[in-house]
N, C-alpha and C positions, 0 to 999 in steps of 0.2 A: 552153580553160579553161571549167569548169561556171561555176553562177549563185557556187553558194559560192564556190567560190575567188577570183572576181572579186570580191563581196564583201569576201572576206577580207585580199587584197590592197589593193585602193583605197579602203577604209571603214574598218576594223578597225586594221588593222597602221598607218597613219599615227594615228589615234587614241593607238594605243598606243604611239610614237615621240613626240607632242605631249604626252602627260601623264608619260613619262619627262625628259621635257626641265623641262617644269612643276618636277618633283620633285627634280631636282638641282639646279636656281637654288634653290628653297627650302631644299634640306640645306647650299648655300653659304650663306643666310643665317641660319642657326641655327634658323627655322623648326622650332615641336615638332610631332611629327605631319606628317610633310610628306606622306604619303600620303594622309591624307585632307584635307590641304588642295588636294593636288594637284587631287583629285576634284571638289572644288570649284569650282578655279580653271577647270578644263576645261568642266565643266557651265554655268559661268559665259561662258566664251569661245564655246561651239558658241551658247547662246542668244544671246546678242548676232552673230552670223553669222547666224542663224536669225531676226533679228528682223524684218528684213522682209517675210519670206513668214510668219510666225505673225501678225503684224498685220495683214496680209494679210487672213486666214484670220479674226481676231480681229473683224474690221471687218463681212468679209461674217455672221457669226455672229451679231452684234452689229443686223444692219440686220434678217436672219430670225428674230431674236426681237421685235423689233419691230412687224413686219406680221404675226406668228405666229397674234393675234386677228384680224385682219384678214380674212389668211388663211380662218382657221374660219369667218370671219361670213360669207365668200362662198361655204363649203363648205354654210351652212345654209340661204341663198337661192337658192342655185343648184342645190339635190339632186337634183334632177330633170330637170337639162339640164347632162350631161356637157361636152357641147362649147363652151358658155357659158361654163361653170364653168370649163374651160380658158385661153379668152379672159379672162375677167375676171382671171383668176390671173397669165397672162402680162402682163396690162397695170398690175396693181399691181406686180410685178417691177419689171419697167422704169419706174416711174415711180418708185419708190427704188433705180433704181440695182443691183438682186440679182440675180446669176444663180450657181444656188446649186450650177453645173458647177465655176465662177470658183472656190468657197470650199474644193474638194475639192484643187483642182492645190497649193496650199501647204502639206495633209497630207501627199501623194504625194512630194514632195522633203522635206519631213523624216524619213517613216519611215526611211530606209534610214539617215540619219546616226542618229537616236533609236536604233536598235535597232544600229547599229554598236557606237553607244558603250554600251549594255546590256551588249551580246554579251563587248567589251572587257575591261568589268568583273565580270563574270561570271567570264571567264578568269583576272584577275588576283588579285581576292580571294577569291574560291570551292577555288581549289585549294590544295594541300599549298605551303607556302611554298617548300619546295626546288623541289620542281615545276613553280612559279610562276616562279621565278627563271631557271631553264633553258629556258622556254619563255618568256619574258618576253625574255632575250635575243637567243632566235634569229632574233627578228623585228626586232631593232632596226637602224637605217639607221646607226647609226656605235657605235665602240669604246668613244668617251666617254660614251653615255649606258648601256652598262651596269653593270647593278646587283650587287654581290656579296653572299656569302651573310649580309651583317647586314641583310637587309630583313626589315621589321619594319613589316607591315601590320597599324598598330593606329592609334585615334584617339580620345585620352583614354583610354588603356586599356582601349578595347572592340576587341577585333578584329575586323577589317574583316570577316573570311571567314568570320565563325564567326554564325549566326541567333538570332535573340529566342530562339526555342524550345529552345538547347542553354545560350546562357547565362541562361537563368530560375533552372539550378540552382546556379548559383555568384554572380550579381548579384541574384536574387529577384526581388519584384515591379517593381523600379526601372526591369529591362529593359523592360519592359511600355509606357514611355512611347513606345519608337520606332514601335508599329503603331499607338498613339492618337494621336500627332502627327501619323502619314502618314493616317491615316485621316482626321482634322479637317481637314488640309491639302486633302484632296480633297473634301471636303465643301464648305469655302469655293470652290476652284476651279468643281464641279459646279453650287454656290446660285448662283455669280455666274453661271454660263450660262444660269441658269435665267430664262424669259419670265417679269413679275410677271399675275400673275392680272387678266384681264377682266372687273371686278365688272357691267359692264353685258350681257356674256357672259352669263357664270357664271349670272342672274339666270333669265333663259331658256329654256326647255325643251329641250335637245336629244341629238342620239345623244350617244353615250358615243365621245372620239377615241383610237384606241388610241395614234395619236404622245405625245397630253396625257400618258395615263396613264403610260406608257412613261418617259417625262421626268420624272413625278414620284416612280414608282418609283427611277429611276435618282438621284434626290437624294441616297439614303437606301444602296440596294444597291451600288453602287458604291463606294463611300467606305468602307465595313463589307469590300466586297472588299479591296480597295487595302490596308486594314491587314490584314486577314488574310494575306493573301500575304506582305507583311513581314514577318508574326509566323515565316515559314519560309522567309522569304530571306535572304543573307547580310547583315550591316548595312553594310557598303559599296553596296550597291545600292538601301537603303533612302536612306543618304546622297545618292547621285546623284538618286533620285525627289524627295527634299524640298526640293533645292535645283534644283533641275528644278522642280518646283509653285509656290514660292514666285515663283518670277521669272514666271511665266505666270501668279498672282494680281497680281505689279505689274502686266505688260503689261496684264490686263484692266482692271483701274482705270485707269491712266492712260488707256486708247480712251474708257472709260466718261466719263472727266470730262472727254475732248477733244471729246464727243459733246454734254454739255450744255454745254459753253461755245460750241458752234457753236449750239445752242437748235434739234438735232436735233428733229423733230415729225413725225409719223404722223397724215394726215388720219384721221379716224375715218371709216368707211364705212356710208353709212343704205340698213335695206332696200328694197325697192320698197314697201311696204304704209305701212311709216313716212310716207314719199316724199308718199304719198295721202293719211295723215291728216293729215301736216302742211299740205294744202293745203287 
């Protein structure tokens, strides 16, 4: 078996057995829209499995924006002695606790379910409904969870499979809200990751950091991406992004407020010259 098919098999195709299963307990309970509540409900199920390697992940993120000035302040004193600058860098690490290897490994295990359950979705609402349905079966692990041909991938009357940019001509401006929402959505996500500004930095003469700029470009371009791409992807997949965002804006808050109730604090770091005048 290739990468794909492994993939396909032990990521994808159980995804797509769990959210058939989702969908028929809701059409038992009269549930309207059960297909995109389903999407929901799954979105909502993988994050909470997911929650302890994104907090993980949340935490160390959380502690490198933190020392982030720090960081700089020792990039400014130490410009001229690499290997110092090294030193001193690993030894503010380790004294908050950051090894920013640690904060990668909890990406690494979610990509593959994140992008299973895209890929999923992708398949499911992107295609021809009849299409959808015969291939939606084939992969299913029992007889009861398949679907016959009254599937009806819509949610409020926006079909799941169909994008902003085909229904503009029939909803008008209204459709317009799903790539400003996903797009705002990612804005608050990107601002809460964002380190707040070192005004005693800032103050200071120094190089220009391409990581800073980078970061604050990324406030702004990113989030304008995010909705663009909705404005031309199905709206079931816009769906799974929003409610995918919103839950990673709770996680972040709730780290964020477990951080000041512990009365998290970051020594501030004085330069040597400081060091001199202050004596």
């Amino acid at each position: 078996m290739n990468i794909i098919s492994i993939f396909q098999t032990y990521i994808v195709t159980p995804l797509i057995n769990v959210l058939l299963l989702i969908y028929h307990y809701l059409v038992i309970l009269h549930v309207p829209y059960p297909l995109g509540f389903s999407i929901i409900c799954l979105t909502i199920i993988i994050r909470i499995i997911l929650y302890p390697f994104i907090a993980a992940q949340l935490r160390m993120s959380q502690k490198m924006l933190k020392i982030a000035p720090h960081a700089s302040r020792l990039k400014e004193i130490h410009k001229n002695d690499a290997k110092r600058l090294q030193q001193e860098t690993a030894k503010l690490y380790k004294e908050h606790g950051v090894n920013p290897a640690l904060g990668c490994l909890p990406m690494l295990i979610q990509l593959p379910i994140i992008w299973g359950l895209y890929n999923m979705l992708f398949n499911i609402v992107s295609l021809n409904p009849h299409i959808a349905v015969k291939k939606i079966n084939s992969v299913l692990y029992s007889q009861s969870l398949h679907i016959s041909g009254n599937w009806n991938p819509q949610f409020f009357g926006i079909p799941l499979g169909q994008t902003p940019e085909h229904l503009f001509a029939t909803m008008g401006p209204l459709i317009l809200l799903v790539p400003v929402i996903t797009g705002a959505l990612q804005f608050v996500q990107t601002k809460m990751m964002t380190p707040p500004k070192n005004k005693a930095v800032s103050t200071e003469k120094k190089q220009d950091d391409f990581a800073s700029a980078f970061q604050t470009q990324s406030l702004y371009i990113f989030p304008i991406m995010i909705g663009f791409f909705s404005f031309n992807f199905s709206f079931g997949l816009s769906l799974y992004w929003n409610t995918f965002t919103i839950f990673g804006i709770l996680q972040q808050y709730l780290i964020k407020k477990e951080d000041k109730e512990k009365g998290v604090v970051v020594a501030p770091i004085v330069s040597q010259n400081n060091r001199k005048r202050n004596k």
